[in-house]
C-alpha positions as CSV (number, residue, x, y, z in Angstrom):
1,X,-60.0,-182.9,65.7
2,X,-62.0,-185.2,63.9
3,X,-61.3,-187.9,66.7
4,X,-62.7,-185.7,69.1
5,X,-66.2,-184.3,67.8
6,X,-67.9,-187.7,68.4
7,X,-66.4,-187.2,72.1
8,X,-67.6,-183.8,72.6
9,X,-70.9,-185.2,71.2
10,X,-71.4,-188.0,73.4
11,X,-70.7,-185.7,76.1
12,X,-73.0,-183.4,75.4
13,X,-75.8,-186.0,75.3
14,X,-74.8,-187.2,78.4
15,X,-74.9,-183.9,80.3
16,X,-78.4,-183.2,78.4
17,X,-79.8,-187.2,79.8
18,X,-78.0,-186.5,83.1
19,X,-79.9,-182.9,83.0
20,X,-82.8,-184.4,82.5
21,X,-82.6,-187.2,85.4
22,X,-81.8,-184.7,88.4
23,X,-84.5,-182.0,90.1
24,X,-84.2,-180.0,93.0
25,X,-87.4,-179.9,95.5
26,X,-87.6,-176.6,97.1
27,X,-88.6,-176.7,101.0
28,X,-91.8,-174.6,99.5
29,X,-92.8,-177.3,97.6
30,X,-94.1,-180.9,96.4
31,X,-92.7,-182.7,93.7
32,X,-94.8,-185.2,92.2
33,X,-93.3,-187.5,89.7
34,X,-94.9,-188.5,86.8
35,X,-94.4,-192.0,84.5
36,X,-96.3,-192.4,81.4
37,X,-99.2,-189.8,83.1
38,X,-99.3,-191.6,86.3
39,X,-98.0,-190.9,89.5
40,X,-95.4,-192.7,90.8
41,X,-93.7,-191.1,93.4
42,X,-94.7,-187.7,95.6
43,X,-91.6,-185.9,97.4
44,X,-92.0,-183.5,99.9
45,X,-88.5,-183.3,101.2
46,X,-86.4,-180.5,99.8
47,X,-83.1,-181.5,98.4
48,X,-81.5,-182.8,94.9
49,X,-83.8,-186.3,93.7
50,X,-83.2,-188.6,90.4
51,X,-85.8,-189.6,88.0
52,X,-85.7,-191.3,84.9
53,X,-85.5,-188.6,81.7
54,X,-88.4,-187.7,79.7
55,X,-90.3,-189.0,78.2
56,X,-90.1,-191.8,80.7
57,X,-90.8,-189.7,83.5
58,X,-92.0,-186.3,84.5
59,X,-92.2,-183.7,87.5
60,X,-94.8,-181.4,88.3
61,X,-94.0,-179.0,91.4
62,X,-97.1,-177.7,93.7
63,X,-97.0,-174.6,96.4
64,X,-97.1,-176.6,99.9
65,X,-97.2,-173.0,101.7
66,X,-100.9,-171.2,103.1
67,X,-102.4,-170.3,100.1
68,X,-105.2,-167.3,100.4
69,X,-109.0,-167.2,98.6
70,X,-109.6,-163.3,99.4
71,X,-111.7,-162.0,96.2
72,X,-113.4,-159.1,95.6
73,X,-117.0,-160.2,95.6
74,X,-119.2,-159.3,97.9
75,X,-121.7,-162.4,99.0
76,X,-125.4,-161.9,99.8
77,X,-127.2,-164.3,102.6
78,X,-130.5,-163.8,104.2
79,X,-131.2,-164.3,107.9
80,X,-133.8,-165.5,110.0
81,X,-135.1,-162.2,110.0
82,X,-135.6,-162.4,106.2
83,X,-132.9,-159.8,105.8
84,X,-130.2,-159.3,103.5
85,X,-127.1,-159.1,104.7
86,X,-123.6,-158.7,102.5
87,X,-120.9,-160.7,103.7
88,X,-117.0,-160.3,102.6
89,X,-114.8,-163.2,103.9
90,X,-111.7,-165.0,103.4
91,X,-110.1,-167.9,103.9
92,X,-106.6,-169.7,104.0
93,X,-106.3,-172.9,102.6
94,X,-102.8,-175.1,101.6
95,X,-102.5,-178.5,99.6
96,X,-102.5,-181.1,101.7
97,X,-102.6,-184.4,99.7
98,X,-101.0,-184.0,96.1
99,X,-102.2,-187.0,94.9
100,X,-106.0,-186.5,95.5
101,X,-105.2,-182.6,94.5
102,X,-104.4,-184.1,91.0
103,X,-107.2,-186.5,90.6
104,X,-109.6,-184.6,92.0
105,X,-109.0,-180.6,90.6
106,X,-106.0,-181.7,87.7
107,X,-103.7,-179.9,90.2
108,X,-105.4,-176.9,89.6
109,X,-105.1,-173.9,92.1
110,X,-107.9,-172.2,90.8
111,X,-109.9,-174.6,90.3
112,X,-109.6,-175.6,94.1
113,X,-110.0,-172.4,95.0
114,X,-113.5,-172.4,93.1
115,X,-114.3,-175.5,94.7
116,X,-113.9,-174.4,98.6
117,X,-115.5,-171.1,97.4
118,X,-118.9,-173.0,96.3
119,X,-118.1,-174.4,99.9
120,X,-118.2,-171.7,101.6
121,X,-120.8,-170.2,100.2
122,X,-123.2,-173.0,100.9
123,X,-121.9,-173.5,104.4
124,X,-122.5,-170.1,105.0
125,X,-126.0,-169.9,103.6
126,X,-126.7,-172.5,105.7
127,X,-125.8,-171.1,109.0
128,X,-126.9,-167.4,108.5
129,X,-130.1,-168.5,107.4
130,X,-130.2,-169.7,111.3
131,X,-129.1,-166.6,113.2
132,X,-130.4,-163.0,113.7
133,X,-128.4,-160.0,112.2
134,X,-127.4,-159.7,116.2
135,X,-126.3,-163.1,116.1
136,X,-124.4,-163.2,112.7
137,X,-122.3,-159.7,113.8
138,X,-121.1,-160.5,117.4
139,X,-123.7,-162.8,119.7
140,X,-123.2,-166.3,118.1
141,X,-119.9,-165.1,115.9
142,X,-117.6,-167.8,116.8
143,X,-119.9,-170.8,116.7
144,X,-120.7,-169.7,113.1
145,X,-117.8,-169.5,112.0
146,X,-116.6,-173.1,113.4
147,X,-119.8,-174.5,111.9
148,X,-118.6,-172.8,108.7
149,X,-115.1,-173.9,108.9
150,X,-116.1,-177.1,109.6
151,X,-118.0,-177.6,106.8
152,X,-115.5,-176.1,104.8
153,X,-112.8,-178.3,105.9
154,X,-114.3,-181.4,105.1
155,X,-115.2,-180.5,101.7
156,X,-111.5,-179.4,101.0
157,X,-110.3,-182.7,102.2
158,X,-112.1,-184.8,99.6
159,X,-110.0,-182.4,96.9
160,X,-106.7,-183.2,98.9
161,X,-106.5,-179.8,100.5
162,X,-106.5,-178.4,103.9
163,X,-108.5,-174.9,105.9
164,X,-106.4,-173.2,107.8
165,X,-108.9,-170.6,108.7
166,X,-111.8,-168.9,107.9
167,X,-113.1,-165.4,108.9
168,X,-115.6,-162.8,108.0
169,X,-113.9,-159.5,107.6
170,X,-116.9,-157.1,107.4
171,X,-120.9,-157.5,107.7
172,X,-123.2,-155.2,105.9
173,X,-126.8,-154.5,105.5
174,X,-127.6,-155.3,101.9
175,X,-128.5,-151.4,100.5
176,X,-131.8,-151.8,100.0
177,X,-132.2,-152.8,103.6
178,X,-130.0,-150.4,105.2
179,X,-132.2,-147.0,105.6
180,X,-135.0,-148.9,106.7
181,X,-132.9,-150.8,109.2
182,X,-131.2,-147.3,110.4
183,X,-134.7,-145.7,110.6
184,X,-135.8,-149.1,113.1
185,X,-132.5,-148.4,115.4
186,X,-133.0,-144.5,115.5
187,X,-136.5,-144.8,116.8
188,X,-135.8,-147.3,119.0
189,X,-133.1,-145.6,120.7
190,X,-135.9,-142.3,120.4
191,X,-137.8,-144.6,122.9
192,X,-135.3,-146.0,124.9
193,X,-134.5,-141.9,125.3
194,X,-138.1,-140.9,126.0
195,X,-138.2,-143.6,128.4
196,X,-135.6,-142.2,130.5
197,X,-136.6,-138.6,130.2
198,X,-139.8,-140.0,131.8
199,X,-137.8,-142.4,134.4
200,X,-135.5,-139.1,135.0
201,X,-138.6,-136.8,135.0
202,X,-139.9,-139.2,137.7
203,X,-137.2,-139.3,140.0
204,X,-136.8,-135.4,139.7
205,X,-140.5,-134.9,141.2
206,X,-139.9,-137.3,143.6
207,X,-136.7,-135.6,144.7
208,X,-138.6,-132.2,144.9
209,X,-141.4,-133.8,146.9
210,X,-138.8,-135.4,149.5
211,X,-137.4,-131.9,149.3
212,X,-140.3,-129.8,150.0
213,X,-141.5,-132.6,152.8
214,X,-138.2,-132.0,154.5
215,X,-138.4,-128.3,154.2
216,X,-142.0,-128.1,156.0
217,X,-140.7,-130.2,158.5
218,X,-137.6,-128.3,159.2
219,X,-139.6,-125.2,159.2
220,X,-142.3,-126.8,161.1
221,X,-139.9,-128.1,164.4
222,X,-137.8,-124.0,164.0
223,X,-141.5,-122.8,164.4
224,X,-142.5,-125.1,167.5
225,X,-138.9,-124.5,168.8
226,X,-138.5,-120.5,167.9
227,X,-142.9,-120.7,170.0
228,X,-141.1,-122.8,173.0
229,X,-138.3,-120.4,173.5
230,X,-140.7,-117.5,172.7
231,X,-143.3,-118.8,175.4
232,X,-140.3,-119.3,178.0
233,X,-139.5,-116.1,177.4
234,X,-143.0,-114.5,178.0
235,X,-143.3,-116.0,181.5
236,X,-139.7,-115.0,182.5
237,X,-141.3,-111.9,181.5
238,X,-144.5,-112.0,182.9
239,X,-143.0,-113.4,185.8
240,X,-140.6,-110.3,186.6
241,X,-142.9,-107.9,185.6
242,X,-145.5,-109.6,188.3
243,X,-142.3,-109.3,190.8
244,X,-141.8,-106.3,190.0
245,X,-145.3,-104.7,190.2
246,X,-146.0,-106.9,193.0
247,X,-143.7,-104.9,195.1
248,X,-145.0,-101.1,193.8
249,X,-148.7,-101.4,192.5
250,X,-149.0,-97.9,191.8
251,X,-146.3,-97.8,189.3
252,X,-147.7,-101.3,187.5
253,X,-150.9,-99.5,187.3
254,X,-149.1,-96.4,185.8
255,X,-146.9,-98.5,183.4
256,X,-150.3,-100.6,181.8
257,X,-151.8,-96.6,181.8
258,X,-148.8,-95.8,179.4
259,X,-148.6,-99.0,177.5
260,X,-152.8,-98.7,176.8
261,X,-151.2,-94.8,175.8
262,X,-148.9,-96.3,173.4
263,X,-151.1,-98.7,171.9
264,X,-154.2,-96.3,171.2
265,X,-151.9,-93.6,170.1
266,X,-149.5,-95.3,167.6
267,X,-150.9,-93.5,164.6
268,X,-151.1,-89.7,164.1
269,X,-154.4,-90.8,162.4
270,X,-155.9,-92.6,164.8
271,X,-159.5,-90.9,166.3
272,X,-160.9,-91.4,169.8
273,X,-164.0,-90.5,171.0
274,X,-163.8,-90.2,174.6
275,X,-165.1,-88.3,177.6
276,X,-162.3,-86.0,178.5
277,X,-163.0,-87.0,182.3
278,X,-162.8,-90.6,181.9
279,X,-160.8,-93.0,183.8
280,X,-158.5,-93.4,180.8
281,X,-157.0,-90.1,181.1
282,X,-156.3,-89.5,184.7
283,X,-153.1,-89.9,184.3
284,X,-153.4,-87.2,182.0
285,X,-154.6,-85.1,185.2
286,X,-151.4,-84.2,187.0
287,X,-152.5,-82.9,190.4
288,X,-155.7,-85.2,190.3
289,X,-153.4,-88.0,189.4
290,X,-151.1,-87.6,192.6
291,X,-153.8,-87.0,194.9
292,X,-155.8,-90.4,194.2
């Protein structure tokens, strides 16, 4: 028994160096190795790796998956118009170089991600302060955002990290702003409205007047055509009533003798003052009548 404690405790020390000589590298991560504090080797293939045991060397693992900056703040940037605007973005970012991630941020994730936040900020700034509210919100979008992401990107690559993307998830009017903004858009669309009430206005008088032209001429041409056929009928008329007196006089002259009748005595309170013996009444005469 005694012969075998020194065996178990070389054992033991073995399994605790070779422990400390193996690491697995995960495919979601970077393994940088570490000698005396400096780097020495970065490993980016997953799989089981040697080292020498600490103290003589170390590893430090880092996330190599897209990494997201998506805080709560709210950033304010004026445009061109001098207005305030609030902007909420985000922006997916992964580590790139592990070596300059070290030297440059201490392999700090958060302190990166305060880095390419200052970025952004200023790279925004920058282009806003260049565009119209209209501009910023959908006319010149996308070319801010490359010029943003641009900027971006070259900033992370001095700290050994790379933008995947970046995007603006809302645009506000900063609240001060807002009500004074809303009371410009109402009363411009209160013109653009009046303007086409008038336009509309316009067009509905000069409907009416095409209208009413039409109608006068419509009525105009059934008046000249309703006079024609009126007028062709009077001399069809005139013409057989000419025939037909033509060929018995007397009976003409007693039919105008009636019709004059008709005429003079349409209304029971119509009054003539006449000679009793006048021409007009000798048809009034029976056996005078005849006998002429």
């Amino acid at each position: 028994m005694q012969k075998l404690a020194p065996i178990l405790l070389l054992v033991v020390v073995a399994l605790a160096l070779l422990s400390g000589t193996i690491f697995v590298v995960d495919q979601r991560q970077y393994a940088v190795v570490y000698a005396l504090g400096e780097i020495r080797q970065v490993i980016d293939k997953p799989g089981l790796h040697f080292k020498l045991p600490p103290p003589f060397q170390n590893v430090q693992y880092f996330d190599r998956r897209i990494l997201t900056i998506d805080t709560a703040d709210i950033d304010r940037f004026i445009t061109s118009e001098k207005l305030n605007i609030q902007v909420d973005t985000f922006v997916k970012w992964r580590i790139s170089d592990p070596r300059s991630f070290v030297r440059s941020v201490q392999g700090s994730e958060l302190i990166a991600a305060d880095r390419i936040t200052r970025s952004l900020r200023d790279a925004l700034n920058n282009e806003i302060a260049k565009r119209t509210v209209a501009d910023v919100i959908s006319g010149e979008r996308a070319q801010l955002i490359e010029g943003v992401r641009a900027k971006v990107s070259e900033d992370a690559r001095t700290i050994g990290a790379e933008v995947i993307d970046v995007q603006m998830k809302r645009v506000d009017f900063a609240p001060e702003v807002a009500e004074r903004v809303y009371d410009r858009m109402q009363s411009e669309r209160k013109q653009v409205a009046n303007e086409r009430r008038a336009m509309g206005s316009a067009e509905s008088e000069k409907i009416r007047a095409d209208a009413d032209r039409q109608r006068e001429v419509i009525l105009a041409n059934a008046y000249r055509d309703a006079q024609k056929v009126k007028g062709d009928g009077d001399a069809r008329a005139a013409a057989t009533y000419a025939s037909a007196f033509g060929q018995n006089p007397e009976f003409a002259e007693f039919y105008r003798s009636l019709e004059a009748y008709r005429a003079s005595f349409r209304s029971r309170t119509d009054v003539l003052v006449v000679d009793p013996s006048a021409e007009f009444f000798r048809y009034f005469k029976g056996s005078s009548a005849q006998g002429k």
